[in-house]
C-alpha positions in Angstrom: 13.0 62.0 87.8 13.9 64.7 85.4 11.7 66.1 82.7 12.8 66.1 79.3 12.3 68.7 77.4 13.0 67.2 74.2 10.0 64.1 75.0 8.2 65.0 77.7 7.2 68.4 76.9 4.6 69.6 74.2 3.8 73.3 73.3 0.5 73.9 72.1 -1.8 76.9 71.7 -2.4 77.9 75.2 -3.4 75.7 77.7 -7.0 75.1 76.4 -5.6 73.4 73.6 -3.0 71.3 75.7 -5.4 70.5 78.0 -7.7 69.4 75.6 -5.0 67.4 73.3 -4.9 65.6 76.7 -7.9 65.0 77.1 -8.1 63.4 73.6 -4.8 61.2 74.3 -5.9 59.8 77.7 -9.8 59.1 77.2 -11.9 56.8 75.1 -15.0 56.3 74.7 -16.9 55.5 78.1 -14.4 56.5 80.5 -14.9 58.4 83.4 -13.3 61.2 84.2 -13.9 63.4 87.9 -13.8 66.9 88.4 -14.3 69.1 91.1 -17.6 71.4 91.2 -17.6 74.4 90.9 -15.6 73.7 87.5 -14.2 75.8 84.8 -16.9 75.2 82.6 -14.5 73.8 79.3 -13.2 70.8 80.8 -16.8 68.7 80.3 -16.3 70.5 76.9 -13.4 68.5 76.1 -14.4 65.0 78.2 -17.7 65.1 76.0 -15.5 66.0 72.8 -13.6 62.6 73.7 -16.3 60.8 74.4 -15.7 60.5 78.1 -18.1 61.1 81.2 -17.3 63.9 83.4 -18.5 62.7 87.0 -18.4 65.4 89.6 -17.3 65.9 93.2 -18.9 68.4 95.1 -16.3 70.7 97.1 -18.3 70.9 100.5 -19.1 75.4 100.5 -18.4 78.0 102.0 -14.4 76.6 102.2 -14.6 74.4 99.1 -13.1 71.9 101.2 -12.0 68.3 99.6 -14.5 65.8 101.6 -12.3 62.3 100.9 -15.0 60.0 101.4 -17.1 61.3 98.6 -14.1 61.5 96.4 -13.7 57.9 97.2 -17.1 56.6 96.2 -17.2 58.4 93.3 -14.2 55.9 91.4 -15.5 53.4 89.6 -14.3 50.5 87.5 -14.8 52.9 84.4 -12.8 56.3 86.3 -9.8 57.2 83.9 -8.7 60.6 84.7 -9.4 62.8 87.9 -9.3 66.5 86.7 -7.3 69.3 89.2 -7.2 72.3 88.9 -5.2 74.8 91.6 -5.2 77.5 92.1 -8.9 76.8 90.9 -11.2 79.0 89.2 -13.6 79.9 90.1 -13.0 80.2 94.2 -9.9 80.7 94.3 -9.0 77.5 96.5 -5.3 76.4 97.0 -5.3 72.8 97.1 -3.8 71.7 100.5 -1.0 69.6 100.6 -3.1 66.5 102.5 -6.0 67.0 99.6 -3.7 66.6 96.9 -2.3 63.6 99.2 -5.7 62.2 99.5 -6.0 63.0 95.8 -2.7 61.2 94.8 -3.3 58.3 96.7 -6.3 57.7 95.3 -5.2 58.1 92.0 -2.2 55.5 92.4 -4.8 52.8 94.2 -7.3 53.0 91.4 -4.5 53.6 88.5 -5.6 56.7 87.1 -4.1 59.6 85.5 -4.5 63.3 87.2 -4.5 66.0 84.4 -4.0 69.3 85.8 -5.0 73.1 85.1 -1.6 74.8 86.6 -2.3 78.3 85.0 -2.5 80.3 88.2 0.9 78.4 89.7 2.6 81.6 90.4 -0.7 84.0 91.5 -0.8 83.0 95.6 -1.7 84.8 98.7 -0.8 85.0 102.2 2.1 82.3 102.3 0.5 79.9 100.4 1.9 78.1 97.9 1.3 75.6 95.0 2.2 72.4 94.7 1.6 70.4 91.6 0.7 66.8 92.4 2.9 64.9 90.3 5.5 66.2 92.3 4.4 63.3 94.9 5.2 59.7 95.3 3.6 57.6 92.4 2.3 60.6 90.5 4.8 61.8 88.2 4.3 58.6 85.8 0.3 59.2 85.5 0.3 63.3 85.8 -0.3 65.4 82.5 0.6 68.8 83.6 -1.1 72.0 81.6 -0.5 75.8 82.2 0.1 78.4 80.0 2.2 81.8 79.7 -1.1 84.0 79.7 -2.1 84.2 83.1 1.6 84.7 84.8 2.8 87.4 82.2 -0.5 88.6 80.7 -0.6 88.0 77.3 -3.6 86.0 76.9 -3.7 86.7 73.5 -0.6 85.1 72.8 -1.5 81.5 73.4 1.5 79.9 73.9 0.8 77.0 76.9 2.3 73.7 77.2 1.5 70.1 78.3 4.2 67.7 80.6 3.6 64.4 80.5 5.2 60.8 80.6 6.8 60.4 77.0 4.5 58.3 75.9 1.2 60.4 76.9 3.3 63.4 76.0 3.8 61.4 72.0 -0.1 61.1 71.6 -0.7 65.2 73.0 1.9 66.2 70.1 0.3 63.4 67.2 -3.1 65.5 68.5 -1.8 68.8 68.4 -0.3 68.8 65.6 -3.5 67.8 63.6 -5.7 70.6 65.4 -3.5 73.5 65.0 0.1 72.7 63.6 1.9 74.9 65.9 2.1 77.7 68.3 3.5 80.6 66.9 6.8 80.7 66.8 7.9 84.4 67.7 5.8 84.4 71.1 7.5 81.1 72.0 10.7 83.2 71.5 9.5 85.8 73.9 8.3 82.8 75.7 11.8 82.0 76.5 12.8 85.2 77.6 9.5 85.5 79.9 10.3 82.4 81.7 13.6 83.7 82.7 12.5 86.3 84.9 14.2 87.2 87.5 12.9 86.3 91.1 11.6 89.7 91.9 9.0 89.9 89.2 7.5 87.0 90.5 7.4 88.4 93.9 5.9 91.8 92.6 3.5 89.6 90.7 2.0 88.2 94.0 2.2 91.6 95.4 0.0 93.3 92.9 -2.8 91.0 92.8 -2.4 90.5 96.5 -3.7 94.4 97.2 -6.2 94.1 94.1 -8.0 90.7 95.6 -7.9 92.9 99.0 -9.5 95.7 96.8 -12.3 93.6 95.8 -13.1 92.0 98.8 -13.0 94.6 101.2 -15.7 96.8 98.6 -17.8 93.6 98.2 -18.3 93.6 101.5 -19.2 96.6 102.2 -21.7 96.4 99.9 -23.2 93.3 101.8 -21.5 90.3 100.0 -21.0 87.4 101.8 -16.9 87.1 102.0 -16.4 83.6 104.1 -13.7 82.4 101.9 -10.9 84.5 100.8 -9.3 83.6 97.7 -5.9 82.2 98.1 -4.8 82.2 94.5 -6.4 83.1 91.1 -7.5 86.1 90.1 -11.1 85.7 91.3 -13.0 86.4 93.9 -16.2 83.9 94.2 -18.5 86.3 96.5 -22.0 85.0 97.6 -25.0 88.1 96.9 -26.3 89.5 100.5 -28.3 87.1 102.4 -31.1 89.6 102.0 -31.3 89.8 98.1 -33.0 87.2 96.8 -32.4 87.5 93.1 -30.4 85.1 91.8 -26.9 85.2 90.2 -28.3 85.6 86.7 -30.6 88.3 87.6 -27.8 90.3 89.6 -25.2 90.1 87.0 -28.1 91.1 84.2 -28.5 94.1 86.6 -24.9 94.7 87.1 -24.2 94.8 83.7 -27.5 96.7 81.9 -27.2 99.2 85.2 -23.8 99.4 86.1 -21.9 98.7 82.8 -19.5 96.0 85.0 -19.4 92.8 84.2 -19.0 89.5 86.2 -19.9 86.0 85.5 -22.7 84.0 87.4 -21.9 81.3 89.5 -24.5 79.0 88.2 -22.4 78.0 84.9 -19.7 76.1 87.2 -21.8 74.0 89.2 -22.9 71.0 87.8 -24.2 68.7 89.9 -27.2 67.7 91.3 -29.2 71.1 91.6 -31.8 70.0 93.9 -29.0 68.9 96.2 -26.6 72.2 95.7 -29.4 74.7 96.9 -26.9 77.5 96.8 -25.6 77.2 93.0 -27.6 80.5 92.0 -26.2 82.6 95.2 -22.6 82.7 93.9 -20.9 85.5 91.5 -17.4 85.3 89.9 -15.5 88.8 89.8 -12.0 89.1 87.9 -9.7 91.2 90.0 -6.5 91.1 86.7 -7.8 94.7 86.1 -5.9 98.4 86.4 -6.7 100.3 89.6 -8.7 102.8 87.1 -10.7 100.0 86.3 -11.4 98.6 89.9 -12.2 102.5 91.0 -14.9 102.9 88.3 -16.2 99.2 88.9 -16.4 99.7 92.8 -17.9 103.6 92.3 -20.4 102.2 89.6 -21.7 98.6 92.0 -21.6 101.1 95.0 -24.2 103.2 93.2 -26.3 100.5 91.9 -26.9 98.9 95.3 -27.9 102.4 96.8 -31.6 101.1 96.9 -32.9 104.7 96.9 -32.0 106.1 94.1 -32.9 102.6 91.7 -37.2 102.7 92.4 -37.8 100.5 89.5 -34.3 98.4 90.0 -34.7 94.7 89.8 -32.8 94.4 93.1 -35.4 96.5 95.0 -38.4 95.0 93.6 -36.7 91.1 94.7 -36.1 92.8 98.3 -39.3 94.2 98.7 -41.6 91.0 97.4 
């Protein structure tokens, strides 16, 4: 069935703001609403805001694979919503198309909605490719769609994103939307316009680019003994475990990194939400952002390489973990 752009469309202020508008349209007070952990760390954020419950499923490590059965048992007679975002931050994961089955079917035998974080639709690697779920059988009618202009063109300052939705959902996301912010301004959503019509070949470059700077990253964090057993296949993140020998945590690398090095990343920890005594390797994970210039990446890779050459760092933090 076609969209129409005229009902079933909403332009908000990025896709934080559509996605939260959606949040506020589709949950009331008690419902459930599942995720997938590791999570972007704003969508519990918004299902708090709402009064919702965000429940989480556990993507099984080092794959992030989708394990169906504990997807399944985690419905109840209270789920709403289920959450999906792909490409997902922070691994990197591509949804495959029998997980977003599994998903989708779930979805339609429990008659929720699926609201998605789209953002990273165009940034894949390696011949993979996105599908968005309410492109399948039954989903289109109880999908909210979110994404944004930032990621693809990169103008995250911009925030012009956009929610698609069944008219009626898509009603309630505009009522919301325009009582938090009014509008999104109206000359980017001009340029907007002119963005979206881009030729095929930018697109192609697009994938290109960030294809060599993901292989950038991973190849110099493992040379410098990160643990690479999944390579992203979208995003703009690479989710690298520290060296099986370090035994500092995430928090206490990335406080090194950055006090040491002058790089920053983000530590795993923040995205993983459930059960720690269950997920024992939450604080082994660190997020790196590969949407930088090759100058950048140079200095970053030069400046880490440096900081993990034990020998010259006698009071580091690192060498003192190794050594205890």
């Amino acid at each position: 069935m076609p969209i129409s752009t005229s009902t079933d469309v909403v332009i908000c202020c990025g896709q934080s703001e559509a996605f939260a508008a959606a949040i506020f349209a589709a949950i009331n007070q008690g419902d459930e609403v599942l995720l997938f952990d590791p999570a972007y760390e704003t969508y519990e954020s918004c299902i708090a805001l709402a009064g919702g419950i965000p429940v989480y499923v556990p993507l099984d490590p080092p794959y992030w694979t989708l394990n169906v059965d504990k997807l399944m048992k985690s419905f109840t007679s209270r789920t709403k919503a289920v959450v999906l975002n792909s490409p997902h931050n922070p691994t990197g994961k591509v949804f495959s198309k029998e997980e977003l089955q599994a998903i989708a079917g779930a979805c339609c035998k429990m008659d929720c909605f699926a609201i998605t974080d789209e953002v990273y639709e165009y940034i894949t690697f390696d011949m993979q490719k996105h599908i968005s779920i309410a492109t399948l059988p039954g989903m289109q009618e109880r999908t909210v769609i979110t994404s944004s202009l930032s990621k693809t063109f990169s103008v995250t300052g911009w925030r012009i994103g956009w929610a698609c939705a069944p008219a009626s959902i898509a009603s309630a996301i505009r009522s919301i939307h325009v009582k938090i912010t009014d509008s999104a301004p109206a000359p980017f959503q001009e340029a907007a316009v002119t963005a979206l019509q881009s030729p095929p070949a930018y697109f192609k470059f697009l994938k290109a680019e960030y294809e060599a700077k993901r292989d950038f990253v991973v190849q110099m964090l493992s040379s410098l003994g990160f643990q690479i057993r999944f390579k992203p296949q979208g995003s703009v993140f690479v989710f690298a475990e520290l060296p099986e020998n370090w035994l500092l945590s995430d928090l206490e690398f990335v406080t090194e990194l950055i006090e040491n090095a002058g790089v920053a990343a983000v530590p795993g920890c923040g995205f993983f939400h459930a059960d720690p005594n269950v997920q024992e390797y939450r604080n082994r994970y660190v997020r790196f952002a590969f949407c930088k210039s090759e100058a950048t990446l140079n200095a970053a890779a030069q400046k880490m390489g440096e900081l993990c050459k034990l020998q010259r760092m006698p009071g580091s933090l690192i060498r003192k973990k190794i050594l205890e």
